[in-house]
C-alpha positions in Angstrom: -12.6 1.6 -46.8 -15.8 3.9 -46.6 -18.9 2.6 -48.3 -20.3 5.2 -50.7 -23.9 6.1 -49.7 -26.6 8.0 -51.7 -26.2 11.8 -50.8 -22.7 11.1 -48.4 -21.7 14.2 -46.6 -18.1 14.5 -45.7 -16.5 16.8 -43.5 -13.0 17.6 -42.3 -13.6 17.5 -38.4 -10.2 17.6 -36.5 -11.6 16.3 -33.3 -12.6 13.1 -35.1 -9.9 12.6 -36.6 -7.9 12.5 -33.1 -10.5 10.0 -31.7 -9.9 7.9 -34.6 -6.3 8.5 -35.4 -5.2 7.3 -31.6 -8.0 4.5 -30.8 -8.1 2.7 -34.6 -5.1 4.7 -36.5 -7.5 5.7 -39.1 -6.4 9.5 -39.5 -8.4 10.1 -43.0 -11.8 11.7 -43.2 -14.8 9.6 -42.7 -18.4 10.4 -43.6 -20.9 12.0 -40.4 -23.1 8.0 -40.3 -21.4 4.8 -40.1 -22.4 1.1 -40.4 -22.0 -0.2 -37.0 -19.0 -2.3 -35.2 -18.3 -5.8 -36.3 -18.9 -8.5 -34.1 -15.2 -9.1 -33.6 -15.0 -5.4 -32.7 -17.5 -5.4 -30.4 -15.8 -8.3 -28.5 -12.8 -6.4 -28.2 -14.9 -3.4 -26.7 -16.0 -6.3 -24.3 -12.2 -7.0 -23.3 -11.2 -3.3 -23.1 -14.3 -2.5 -20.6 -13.8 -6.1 -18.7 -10.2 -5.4 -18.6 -11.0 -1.7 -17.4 -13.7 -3.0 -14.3 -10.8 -5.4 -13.3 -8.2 -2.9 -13.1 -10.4 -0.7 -11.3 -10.9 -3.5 -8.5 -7.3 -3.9 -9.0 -6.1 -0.2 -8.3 -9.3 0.4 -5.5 -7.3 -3.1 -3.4 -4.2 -1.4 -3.6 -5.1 1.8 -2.3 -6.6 0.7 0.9 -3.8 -2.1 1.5 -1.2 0.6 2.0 -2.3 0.0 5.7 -0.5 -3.4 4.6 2.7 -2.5 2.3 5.1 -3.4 5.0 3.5 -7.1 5.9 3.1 -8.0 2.5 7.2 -7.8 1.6 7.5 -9.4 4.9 5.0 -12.1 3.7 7.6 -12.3 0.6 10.4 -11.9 2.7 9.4 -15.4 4.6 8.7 -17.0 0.9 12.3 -16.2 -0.4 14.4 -15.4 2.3 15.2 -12.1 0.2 14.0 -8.2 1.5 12.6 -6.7 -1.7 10.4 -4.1 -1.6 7.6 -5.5 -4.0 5.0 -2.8 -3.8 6.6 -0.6 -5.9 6.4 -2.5 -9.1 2.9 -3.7 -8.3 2.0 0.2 -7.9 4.0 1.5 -10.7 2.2 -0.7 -13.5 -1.1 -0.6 -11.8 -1.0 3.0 -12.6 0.3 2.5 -15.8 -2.2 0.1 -16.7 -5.5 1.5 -15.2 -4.1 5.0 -16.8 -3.7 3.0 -20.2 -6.9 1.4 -20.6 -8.9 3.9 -19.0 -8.0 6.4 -21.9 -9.3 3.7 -24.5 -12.1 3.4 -22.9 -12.8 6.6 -23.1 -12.0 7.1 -26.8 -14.5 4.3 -26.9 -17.3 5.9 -26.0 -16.8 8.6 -27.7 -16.5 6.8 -30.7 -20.0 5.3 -29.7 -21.6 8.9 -29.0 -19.7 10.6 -32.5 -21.2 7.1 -34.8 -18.1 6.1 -35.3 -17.2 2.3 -35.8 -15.0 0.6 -33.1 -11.8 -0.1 -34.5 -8.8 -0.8 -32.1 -5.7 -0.8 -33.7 -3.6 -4.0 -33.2 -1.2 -2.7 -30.9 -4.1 -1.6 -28.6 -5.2 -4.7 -28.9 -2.2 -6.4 -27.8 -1.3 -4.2 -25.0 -4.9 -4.3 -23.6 -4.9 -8.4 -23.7 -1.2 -8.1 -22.2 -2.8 -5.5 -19.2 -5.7 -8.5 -18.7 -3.1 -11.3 -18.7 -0.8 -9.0 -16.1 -3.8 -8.1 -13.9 -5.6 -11.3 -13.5 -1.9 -13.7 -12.7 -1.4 -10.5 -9.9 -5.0 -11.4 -8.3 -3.8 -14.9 -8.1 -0.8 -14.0 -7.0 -2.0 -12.1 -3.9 -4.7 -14.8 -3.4 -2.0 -17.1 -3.1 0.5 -15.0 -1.0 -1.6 -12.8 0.5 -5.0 -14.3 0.5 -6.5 -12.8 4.2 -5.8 -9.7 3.0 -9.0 -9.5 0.7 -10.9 -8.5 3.7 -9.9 -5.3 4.1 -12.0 -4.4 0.8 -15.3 -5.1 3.0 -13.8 -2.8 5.8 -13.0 -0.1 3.9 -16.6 0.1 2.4 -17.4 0.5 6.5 -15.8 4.1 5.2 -15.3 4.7 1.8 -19.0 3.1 0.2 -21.1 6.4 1.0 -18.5 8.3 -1.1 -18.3 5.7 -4.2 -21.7 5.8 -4.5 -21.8 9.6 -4.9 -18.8 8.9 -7.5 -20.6 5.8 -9.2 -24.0 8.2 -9.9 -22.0 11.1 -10.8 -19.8 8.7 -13.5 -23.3 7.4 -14.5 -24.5 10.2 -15.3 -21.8 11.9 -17.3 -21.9 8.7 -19.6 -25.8 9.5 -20.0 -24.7 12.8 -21.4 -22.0 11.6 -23.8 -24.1 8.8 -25.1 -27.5 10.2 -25.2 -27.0 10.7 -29.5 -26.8 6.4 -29.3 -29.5 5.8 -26.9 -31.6 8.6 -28.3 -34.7 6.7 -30.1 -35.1 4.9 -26.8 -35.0 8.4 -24.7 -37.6 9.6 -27.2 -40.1 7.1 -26.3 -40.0 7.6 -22.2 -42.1 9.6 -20.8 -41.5 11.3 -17.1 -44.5 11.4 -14.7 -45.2 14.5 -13.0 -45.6 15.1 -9.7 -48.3 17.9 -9.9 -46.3 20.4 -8.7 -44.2 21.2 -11.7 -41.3 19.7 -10.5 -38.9 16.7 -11.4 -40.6 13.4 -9.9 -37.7 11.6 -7.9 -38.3 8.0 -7.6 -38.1 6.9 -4.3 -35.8 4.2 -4.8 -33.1 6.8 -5.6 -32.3 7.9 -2.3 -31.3 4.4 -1.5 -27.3 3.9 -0.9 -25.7 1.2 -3.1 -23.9 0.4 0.6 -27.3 -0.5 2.0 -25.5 -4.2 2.8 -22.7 -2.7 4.3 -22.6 -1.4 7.9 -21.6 2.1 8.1 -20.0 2.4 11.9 -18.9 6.4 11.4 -22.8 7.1 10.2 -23.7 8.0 14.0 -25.0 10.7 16.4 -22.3 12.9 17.1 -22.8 12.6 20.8 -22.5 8.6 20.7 -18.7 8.7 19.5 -16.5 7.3 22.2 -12.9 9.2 22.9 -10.2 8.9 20.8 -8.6 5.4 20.2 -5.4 5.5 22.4 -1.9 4.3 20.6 0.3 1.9 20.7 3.6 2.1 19.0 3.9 -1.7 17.3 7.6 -2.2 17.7 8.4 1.1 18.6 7.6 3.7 15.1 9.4 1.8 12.7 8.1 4.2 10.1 10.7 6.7 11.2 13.4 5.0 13.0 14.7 0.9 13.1 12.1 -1.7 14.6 12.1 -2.8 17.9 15.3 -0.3 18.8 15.8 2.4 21.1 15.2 5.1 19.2 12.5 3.8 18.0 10.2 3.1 21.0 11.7 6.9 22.0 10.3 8.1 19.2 6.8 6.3 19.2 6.4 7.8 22.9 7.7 11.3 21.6 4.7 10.9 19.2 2.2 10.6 21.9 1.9 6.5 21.8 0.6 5.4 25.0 2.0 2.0 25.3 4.6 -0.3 23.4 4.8 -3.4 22.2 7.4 -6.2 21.2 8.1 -9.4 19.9 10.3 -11.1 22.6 13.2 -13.8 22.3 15.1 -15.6 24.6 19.0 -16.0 24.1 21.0 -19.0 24.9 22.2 -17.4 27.6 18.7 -16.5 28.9 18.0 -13.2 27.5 15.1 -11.8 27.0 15.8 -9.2 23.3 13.5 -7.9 20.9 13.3 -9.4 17.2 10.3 -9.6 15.0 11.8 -12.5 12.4 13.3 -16.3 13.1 16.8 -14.8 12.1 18.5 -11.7 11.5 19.5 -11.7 8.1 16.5 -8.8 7.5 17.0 -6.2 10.6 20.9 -7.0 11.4 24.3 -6.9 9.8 24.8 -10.6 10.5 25.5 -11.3 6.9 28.9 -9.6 7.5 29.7 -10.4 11.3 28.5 -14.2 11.3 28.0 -15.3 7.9 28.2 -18.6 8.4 25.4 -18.2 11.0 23.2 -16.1 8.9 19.9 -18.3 8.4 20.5 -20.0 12.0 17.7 -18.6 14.7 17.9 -15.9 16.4 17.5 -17.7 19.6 20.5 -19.7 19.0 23.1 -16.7 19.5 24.0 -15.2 23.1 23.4 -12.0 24.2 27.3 -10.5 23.8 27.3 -12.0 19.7 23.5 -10.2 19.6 24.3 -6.7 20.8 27.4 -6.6 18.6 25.6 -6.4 15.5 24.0 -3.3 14.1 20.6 -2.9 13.7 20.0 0.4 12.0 22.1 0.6 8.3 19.4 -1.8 7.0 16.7 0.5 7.2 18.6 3.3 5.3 19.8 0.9 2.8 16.3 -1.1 2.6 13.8 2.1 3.0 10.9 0.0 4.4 8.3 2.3 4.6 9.6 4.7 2.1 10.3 7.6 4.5 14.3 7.7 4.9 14.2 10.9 2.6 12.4 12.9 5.8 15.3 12.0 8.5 17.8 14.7 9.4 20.8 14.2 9.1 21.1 14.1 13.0 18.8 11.8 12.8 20.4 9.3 10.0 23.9 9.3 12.4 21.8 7.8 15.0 20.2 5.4 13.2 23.2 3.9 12.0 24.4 3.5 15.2 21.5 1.3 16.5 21.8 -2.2 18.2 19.2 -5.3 19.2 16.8 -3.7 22.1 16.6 -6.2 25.3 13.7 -6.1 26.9 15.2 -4.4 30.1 15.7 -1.7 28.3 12.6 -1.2 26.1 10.9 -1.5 30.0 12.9 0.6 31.6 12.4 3.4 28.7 8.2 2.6 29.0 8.5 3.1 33.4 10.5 6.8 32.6 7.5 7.4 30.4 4.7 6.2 32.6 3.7 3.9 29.4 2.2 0.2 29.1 3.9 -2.4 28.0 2.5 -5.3 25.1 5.0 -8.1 25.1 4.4 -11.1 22.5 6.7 -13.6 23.9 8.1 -16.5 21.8 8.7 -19.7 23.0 11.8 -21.1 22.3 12.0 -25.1 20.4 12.7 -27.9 22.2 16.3 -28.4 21.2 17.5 -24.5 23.2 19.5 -24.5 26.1 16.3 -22.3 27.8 13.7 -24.6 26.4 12.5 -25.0 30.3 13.4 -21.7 31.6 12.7 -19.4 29.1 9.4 -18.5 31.2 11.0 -17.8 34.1 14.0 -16.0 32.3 11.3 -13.5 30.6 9.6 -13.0 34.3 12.5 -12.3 35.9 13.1 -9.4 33.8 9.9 -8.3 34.2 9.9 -8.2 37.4 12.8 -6.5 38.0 11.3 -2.7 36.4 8.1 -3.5 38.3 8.5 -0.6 41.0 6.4 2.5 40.4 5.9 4.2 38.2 5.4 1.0 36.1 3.3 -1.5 38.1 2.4 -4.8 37.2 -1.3 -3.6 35.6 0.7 -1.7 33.1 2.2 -5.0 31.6 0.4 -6.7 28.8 1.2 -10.4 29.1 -0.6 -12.8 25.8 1.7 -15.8 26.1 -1.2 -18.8 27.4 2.0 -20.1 29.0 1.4 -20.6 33.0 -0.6 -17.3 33.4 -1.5 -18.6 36.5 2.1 -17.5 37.6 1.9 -14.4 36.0 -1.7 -13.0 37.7 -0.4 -9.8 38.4 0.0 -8.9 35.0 -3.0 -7.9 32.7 -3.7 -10.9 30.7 -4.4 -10.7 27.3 -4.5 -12.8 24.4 -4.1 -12.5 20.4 -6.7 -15.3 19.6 -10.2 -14.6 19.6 -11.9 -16.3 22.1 -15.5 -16.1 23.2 -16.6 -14.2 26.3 -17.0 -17.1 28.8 -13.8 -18.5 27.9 -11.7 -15.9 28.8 -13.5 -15.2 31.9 -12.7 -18.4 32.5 -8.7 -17.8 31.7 -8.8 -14.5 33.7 -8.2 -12.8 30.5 -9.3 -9.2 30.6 -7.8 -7.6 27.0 -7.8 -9.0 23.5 -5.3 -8.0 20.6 -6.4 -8.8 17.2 -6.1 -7.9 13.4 -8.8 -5.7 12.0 -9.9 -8.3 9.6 -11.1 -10.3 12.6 -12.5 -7.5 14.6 -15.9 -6.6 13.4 -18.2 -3.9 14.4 -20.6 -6.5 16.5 -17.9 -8.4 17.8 -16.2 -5.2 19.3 -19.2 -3.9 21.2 -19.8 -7.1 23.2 -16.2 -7.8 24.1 -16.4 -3.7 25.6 -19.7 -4.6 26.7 -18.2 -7.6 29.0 -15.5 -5.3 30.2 -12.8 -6.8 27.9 -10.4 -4.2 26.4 -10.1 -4.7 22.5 -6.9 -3.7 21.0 -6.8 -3.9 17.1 -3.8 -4.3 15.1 -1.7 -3.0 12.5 -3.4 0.2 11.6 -1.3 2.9 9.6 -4.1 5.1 7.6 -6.5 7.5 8.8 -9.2 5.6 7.2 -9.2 2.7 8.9 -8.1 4.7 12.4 -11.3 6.7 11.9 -13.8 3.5 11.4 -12.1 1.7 14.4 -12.6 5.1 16.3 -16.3 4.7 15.5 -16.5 1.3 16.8 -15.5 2.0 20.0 -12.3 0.3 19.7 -10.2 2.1 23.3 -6.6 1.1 21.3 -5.1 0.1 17.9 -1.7 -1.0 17.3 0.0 1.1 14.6 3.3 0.8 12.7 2.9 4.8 12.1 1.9 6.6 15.3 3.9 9.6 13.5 2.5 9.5 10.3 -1.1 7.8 9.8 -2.3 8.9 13.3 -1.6 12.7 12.9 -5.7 13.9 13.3 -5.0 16.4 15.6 -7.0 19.3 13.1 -9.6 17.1 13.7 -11.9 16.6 16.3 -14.0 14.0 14.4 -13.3 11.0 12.3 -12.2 12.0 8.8 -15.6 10.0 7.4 -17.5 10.9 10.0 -20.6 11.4 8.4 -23.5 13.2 10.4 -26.7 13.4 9.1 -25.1 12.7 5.8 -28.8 11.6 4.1 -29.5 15.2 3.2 -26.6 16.3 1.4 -26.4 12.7 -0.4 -30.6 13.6 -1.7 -29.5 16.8 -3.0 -26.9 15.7 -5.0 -29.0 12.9 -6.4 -31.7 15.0 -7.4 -29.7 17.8 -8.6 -28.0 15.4 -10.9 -31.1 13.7 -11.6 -32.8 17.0 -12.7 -29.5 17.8 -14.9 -30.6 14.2 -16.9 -34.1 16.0 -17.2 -33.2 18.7 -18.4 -31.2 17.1 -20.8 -33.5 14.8 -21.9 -36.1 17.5 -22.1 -34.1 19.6 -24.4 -33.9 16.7 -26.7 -37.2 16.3 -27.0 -38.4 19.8 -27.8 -36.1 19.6 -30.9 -37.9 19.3 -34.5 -37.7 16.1 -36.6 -34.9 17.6 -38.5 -32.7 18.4 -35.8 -33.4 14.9 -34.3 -32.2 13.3 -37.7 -28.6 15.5 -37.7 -28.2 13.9 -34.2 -29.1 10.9 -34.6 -25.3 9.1 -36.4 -24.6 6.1 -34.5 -27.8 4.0 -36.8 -27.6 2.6 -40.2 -29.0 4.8 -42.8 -32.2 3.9 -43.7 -34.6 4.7 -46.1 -36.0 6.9 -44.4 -33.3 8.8 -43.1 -31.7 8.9 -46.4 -35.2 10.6 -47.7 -35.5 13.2 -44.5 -32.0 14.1 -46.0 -32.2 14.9 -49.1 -35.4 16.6 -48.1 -33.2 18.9 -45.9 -29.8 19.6 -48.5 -32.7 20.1 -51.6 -34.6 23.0 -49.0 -31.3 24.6 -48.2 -30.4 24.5 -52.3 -33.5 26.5 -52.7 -32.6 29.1 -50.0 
């Protein structure tokens, strides 16, 4: 109901009546000043712009833990035993949501800059509590499944926090624009101080980066940027072809990858194959050769029950990595024709290439057959493709297991360890996840001679802050796809003497809110009053008015 007013003016404005019409369902016509928002009203602004900071945290997580889509359905894969790709769900209502609320919120402030009063119609306000509810059990959700992966948030700052805080100011001051009618009596009273010279005083706190607390390793002298990160294809490129299968370690090498690397098994019958899980219900066709034997370990079957099963339909059926739609044709045939990779193969196809060799070996339990020669089972077939070109300093070996015996080999190690210690274990290279290999930590293992290799890395974003670290290697899932940087002979956020541009755009938006603000100001007293419709008519106001319809009654 509108509350009748001394001297009311009503107008039809179309625009309005859209804002209103979608946010509150009030389509009638309303009068130019309204009383303010309830209370109650105002606390459902609260929700809607709580609700729209959380799914903006929510969306930004997302977006950088594409590096990660694979490993967290594996992660979900290990809770339920069942292969489900779960990112798509999570991404297709994340985009609903943040696409939802983030048009309310805008109707909201333009509700606040036009004077009109916040009403959100009920079914907004259910679906906005509903988006709340569904965001906040999907943070503890991932805390709970996926909890180590909140540190990639910090890293990506390490890239992206430069480039935010361009966005943040630039969002900051378009809101200044469209709400400079509600904040206007307290623009009126500030006064700008002058620099002398005529133009716009810039504070000197404004050049300062909101990611002041967070090191910047691509923010460099050009001519300090070590070489290019080498590659190494993490079970082959299972992007484009099967894990740990022939085609694709073939395909990871085709693509430039400059070493390989496995998970490694022993068979009952001594072995060696490559398999990333504890079964092979995931990667196999076991379900319909041995189903019986479905959930029992990998280990547990001989080599002649192993290579039997297929190891390529899956991944058409499944669609891992979302990437099954690019294949050929050809290419498809091929895949469906895959088997289980032994490790005399996947070293036989690294010696034609001249390539290195990571191997993650897994010790068997206590109850194998090869529970005391698995060791020597694994060596043996090492051993046997160590004539050139692949020598024995081309072979990653991380197990701790007797390294003594293996002293030919280049030791290296997935646990991080301090300097001394592995001196003191003859380690000489280091493997670890990128949430565990910071910016400090990287430049005194290379400083000591150790090579760090850093692991799983799948977007350019994360390549490019590595490469500015100094990392020699990373271990990527996607040395097809996220590696491709050849138009580039820099980082992609690279940022040479960045400080300049960064100033310039400050002050030029800075000088755009001074203008603004300037142009206000030179405005009469009546002009101000038609402006100003977010305040409750006073007495005042109401007298500057009729002032103003009498005046233009006499013209």
């Amino acid at each position: 109901m509108v509350r009748h007013q001394p001297l009311q003016v009503y107008e039809k404005q179309i625009f309005l009546s859209i804002i209103t019409g979608i946010y509150g369902c009030r389509w009638k016509r309303y009068q130019r000043s309204q009383d303010d928002s309830s209370k109650w009203e105002c606390l459902w602004f609260t929700i809607l712009c709580s609700s729209f900071f959380l799914l903006l945290f929510w969306t930004y997580f997302w977006l950088v833990a594409q590096n990660d889509f694979n490993d967290f359905n594996w992660s979900v894969y290990n809770r339920t035993g069942e292969w489900t790709d779960e990112t798509i769900p999570i991404v297709a209502s994340t985009t609903v949501g943040i696409s939802y609320i983030t048009f309310l919120v805008i109707l909201a402030l333009f509700h606040i800059s036009l004077g009109q009063q916040l009403n959100l119609f009920w079914v907004h306000k259910i679906g906005v509590l509903a988006t709340l509810v569904t965001t906040i059990s999907g943070v503890v959700s991932v805390d709970d499944i996926w909890g180590d992966e909140w540190e990639i948030l910090f890293i990506s700052l390490q890239a992206t926090a430069p480039f935010l805080h361009i966005g943040a100011l630039a969002t900051v001051t378009a809101m200044g624009w469209l709400v400079a009618g509600y904040i206007l009596p307290v623009a009126l009273s500030v006064r700008f101080p002058d620099d002398g010279s005529g133009g716009v005083h810039h504070h000197p706190g404004c050049s300062v980066l909101g990611s002041a607390l967070v090191y910047l390793p691509c923010v460099m002298d050009r001519h300090s940027l070590k070489p290019r990160p080498e590659i190494i294809g993490r079970r082959g490129a299972p992007m484009m072809a099967p894990e740990n299968t022939m085609l694709s370690f073939n395909r990871a090498l085709q693509q430039g990858a400059t070493s390989l690397e496995a998970e490694v098994t022993i068979s009952v019958d001594g072995v060696p194959f490559l398999m990333r899980d504890r079964t092979l219900r995931r990667t196999t066709d076991v379900r319909k050769v041995f189903p019986s034997r479905q959930y029992e370990d990998a280990s547990f079957f001989n080599w002649t029950e192993i290579h039997t099963l297929n190891a390529g339909q899956w991944f058409l059926e499944s669609d891992p990595y979302w990437t099954v739609a690019t294949i050929t044709p050809k290419d498809r045939v091929r895949i469906e024709n895959q088997t289980v990779c032994s490790l005399l193969d996947m070293l036989r196809l690294a010696a034609r290439a001249n390539a290195s060799a990571l191997l993650n070996i897994r010790k068997p339990s206590a109850q194998h057959p090869r529970a005391r020669s698995w060791f020597m089972d694994t060596l043996r077939a090492v051993l046997s493709r160590l004539t050139r070109p692949l020598c024995s300093g081309q072979v990653m070996w991380s197990p701790d297991t007797d390294r003594g015996r293996v002293r030919g080999f280049q030791q290296s190690t997935q646990e991080k360890l301090s300097v001394q210690e592995m001196r003191q274990r003859g380690i000489t290279s280091l493997t670890l996840h990128y949430s565990k290999a910071s910016h400090k930590d990287i430049q005194e293992y290379l400083a000591n001679n150790v090579s760090v290799t850093v692991y799983p890395v799948n977007e350019a974003w994360l390549y490019s802050t590595l490469w500015c670290s100094g990392v020699p290697s990373v271990s990527s899932d996607a040395p097809t796809q996220g590696h491709d940087l050849s138009p580039f002979t820099l980082p992609v956020y690279f940022l040479y003497a960045f400080h300049c541009p960064l100033l310039k755009c400050h002050l030029a938006l800075d000088c755009l809110n001074r203008w603004k603000m300037s142009e206000i100001q030179s405005c009469n007293p009546e002009q101000i009053v038609l402006n100003v419709v977010t305040r409750p008519q006073t007495r005042e106001v109401n007298i500057m008015k009729e002032k103003l319809l009498f005046s233009g009654t006499e013209h």
